[in-house]
N, C-alpha and C positions, 0 to 999 in steps of 0.2 A: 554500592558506591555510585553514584552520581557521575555520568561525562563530562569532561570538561568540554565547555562552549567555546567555539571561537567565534571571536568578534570579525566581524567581516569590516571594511576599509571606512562604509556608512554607521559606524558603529552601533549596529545590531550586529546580535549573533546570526550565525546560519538558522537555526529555529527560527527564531523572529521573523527573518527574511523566508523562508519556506511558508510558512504561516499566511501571513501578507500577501504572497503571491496568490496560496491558494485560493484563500480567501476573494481577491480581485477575481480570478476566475468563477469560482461559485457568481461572484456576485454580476457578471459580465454575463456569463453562460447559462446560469441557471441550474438547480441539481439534477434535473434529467442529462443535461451534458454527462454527469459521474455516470448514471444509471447508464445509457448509450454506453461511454466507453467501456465499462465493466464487463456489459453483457458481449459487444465484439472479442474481449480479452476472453472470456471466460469459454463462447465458442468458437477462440483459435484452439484455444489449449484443448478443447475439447477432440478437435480435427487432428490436433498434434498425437495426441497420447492416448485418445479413447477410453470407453467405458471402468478398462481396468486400471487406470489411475486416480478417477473418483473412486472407486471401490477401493482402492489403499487408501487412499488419505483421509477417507468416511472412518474408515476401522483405527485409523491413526490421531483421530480427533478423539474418542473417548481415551486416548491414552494419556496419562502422563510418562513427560520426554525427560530425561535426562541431563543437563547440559554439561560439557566438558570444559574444567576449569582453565 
């Protein structure tokens, strides 16, 4: 089943308007801007939680998950 969209006041919806923005960014910044922030997120988390949380989430990738209804 499908989410309902709401119509934001501009009448687009939230997606639309997410979209849109990102979009202007890409298009403003350029995709190395995405690359840059990924890689500082990717080693905060890294400094956060270390080696043994890639190592869960590696083993948690070949899994199929569950979801509860």
């Amino acid at each position: 089943m499908a989410m309902q969209e709401q119509v934001t006041s501009g009448g687009m919806t939230v997606r639309e308007a997410g979209k849109r923005g990102g979009d202007r960014v890409k298009a403003k910044y350029g995709a190395g801007f995405y690359e840059a922030i990924g890689r500082k997120g990717g080693q905060a988390t890294k400094e956060k939680y270390g080696p043994a949380f890639y190592e869960e989430i590696g083993q948690k990738g070949g899994q199929k998950l569950k979801r509860k209804s």
